[in-house]
C-alpha positions in Angstrom: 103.0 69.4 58.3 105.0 70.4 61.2 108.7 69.6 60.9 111.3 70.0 63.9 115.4 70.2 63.4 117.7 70.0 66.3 121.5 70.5 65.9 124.6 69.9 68.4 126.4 73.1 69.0 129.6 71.4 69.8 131.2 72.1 66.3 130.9 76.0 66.8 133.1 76.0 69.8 136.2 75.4 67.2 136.7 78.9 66.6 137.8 78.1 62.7 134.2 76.5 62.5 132.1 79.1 64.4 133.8 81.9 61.9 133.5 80.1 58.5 129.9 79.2 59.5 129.2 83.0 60.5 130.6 84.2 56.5 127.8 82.0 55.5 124.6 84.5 57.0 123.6 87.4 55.5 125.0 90.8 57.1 122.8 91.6 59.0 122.0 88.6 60.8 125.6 88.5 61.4 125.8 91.6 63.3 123.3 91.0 64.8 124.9 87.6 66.4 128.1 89.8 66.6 126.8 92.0 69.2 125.8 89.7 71.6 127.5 89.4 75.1 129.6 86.0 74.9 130.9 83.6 72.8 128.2 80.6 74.3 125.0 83.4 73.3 126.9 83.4 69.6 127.5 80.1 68.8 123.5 79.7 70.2 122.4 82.3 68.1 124.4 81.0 64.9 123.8 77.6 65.5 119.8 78.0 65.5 120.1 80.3 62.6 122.1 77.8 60.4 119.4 75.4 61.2 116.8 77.7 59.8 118.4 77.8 57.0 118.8 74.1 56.3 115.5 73.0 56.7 114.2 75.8 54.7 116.7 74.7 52.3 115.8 71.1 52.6 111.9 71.7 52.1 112.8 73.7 48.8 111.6 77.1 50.7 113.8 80.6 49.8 114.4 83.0 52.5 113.3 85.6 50.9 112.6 88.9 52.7 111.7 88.5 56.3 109.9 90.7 59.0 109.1 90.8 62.7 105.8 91.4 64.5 105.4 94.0 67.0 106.6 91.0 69.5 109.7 90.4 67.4 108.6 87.3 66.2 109.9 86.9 62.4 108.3 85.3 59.6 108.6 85.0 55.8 106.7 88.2 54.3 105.6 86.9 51.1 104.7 82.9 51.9 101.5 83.1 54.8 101.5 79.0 54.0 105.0 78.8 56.3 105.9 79.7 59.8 109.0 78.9 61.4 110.3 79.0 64.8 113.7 78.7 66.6 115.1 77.8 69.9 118.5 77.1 71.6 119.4 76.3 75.2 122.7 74.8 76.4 124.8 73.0 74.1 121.7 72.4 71.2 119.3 74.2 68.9 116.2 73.6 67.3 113.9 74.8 64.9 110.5 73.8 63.7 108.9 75.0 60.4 105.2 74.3 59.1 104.8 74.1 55.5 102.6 73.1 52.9 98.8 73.0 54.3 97.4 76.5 53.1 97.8 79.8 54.9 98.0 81.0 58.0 99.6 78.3 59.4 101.7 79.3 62.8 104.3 77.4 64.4 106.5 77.4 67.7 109.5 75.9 69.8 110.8 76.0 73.2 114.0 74.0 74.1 115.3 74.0 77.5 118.1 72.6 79.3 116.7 70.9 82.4 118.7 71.8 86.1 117.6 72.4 89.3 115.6 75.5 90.3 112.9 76.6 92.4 110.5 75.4 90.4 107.4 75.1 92.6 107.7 79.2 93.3 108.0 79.6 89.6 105.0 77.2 88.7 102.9 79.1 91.6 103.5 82.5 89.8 103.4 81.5 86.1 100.7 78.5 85.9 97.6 78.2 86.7 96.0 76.8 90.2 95.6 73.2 88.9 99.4 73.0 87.2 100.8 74.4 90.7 99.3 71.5 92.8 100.2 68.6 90.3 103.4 69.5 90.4 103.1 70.4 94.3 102.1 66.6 94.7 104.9 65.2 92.9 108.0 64.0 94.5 110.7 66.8 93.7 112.5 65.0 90.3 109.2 64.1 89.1 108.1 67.8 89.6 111.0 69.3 87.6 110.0 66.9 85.0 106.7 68.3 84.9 107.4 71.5 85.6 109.7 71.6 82.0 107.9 69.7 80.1 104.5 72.4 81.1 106.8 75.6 80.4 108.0 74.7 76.8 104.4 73.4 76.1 103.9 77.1 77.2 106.6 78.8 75.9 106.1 76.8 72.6 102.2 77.9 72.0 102.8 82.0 72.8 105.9 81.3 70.4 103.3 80.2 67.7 100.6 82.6 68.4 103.4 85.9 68.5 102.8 87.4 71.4 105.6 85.8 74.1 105.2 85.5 77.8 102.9 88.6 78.4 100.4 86.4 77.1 99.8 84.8 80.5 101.2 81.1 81.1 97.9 80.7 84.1 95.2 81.9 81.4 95.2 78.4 79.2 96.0 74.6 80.2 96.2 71.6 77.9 94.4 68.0 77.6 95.7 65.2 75.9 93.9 64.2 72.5 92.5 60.7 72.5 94.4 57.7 70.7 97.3 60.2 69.5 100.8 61.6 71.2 100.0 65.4 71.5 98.1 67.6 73.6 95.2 70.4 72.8 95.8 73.8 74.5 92.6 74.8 76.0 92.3 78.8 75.6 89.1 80.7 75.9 90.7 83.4 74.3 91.4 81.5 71.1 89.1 80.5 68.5 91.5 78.5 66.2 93.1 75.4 67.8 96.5 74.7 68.9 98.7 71.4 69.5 101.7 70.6 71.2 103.7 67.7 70.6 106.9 67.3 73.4 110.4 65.1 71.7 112.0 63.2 74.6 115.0 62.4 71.7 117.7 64.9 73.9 118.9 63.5 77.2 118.7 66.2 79.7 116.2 68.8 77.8 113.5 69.4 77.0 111.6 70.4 73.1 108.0 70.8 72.5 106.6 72.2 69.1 103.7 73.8 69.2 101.2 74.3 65.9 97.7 75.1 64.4 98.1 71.8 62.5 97.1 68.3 63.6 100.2 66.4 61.7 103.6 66.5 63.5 106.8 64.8 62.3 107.2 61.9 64.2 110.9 62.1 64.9 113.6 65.2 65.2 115.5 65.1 61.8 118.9 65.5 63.3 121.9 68.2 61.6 125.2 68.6 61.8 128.1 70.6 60.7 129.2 70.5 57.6 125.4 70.2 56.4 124.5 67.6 53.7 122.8 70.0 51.7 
């Protein structure tokens, strides 16, 4: 199972809030939120981590000790039947955890705030051929639609696999999967299969959670401060 959080960061801009909420992490995860640039980067950085938290709470999962890949990504060193993922952009967070369906289960999560860019010279360089001219087609709101909703798909499946963006964003597409609301990521360099599964529940953004799993939660389970658990 594949479950996604998302959390408003508003709260954490009350600095009495965004302190008590930082006593609540561990050290070193505080420092490491300390060290960042500005205030917006911490309150992103705490916000997504409190989330983590929660619905590992929620789903009855300790913390325990974590570690990173060589890519940074972090998981949960002694439970290989959980991945987790986090994401923040703007004024929200998300995180997505897979539990419960044996091991080796991997999991990922890209939120984005949607504005205007150049996004056709960005889909020419990161996607491949066929992406570049659908979205080339499209009338210019309908390609920033597009062109979001194809990077977190992205950004979501080289989240799950552990690699990040040097993986390639032109080397794999997607197709849609008959009868359900998800896609298949189509990667010759993959044997196991992925899924992506993109939540239209934030106005403005956009959230796709990508998994090796076939069940996705249907809905965002939404969180705020003070948390009810």
């Amino acid at each position: 199972m594949l479950k996604i959080y998302a959390m408003s960061l508003f709260p954490l801009e009350e600095e009495k809030t965004f302190q008590e909420n930082l006593r609540k992490i561990s050290e070193e995860r505080r420092k490491k939120i300390e060290k960042l640039k500005n205030k917006k980067s911490q309150r992103q950085s705490l916000g997504a981590w409190l989330l983590l938290e929660y619905g590992l709470k929620e789903l009855g999962i300790s913390m325990g000790k974590m570690r990173s890949n060589s890519n940074g990504k972090l998981y949960l060193k002694e439970r290989e039947d959980v991945d987790f993922n986090i994401s923040h952009s703007g004024d929200y967070a998300a995180c997505a955890i897979g539990y419960g369906e044996g091991r080796g289960i991997k999991v990922g999560v890209d939120l984005e705030k949607k504005k205007k860019r150049k996004h056709l010279s960005m889909a020419e360089r990161f996607f491949s051929l066929e992406e570049y001219e659908k979205i080339k087609r499209l009338k210019e709101e309908e390609g920033l639609e597009l062109f979001y909703s194809l990077w977190t798909e992205k950004e979501s499946y080289v989240k799950a696999i552990g690699i990040g963006i040097i993986y390639g964003f032109h080397s794999f597409v997607s197709q849609p999967c008959p009868k359900v609301a998800r896609r298949k990521i189509v990667d010759k360099r993959m044997e196991e299969s992925f899924y992506t599964k993109e939540y239209d529940e934030i106005v403005g953004y956009s959230l796709t959670v990508c998994g090796n799993r076939e069940e996705f939660a249907k809905k965002i389970k939404w969180v705020s401060i003070p948390f009810d658990c």
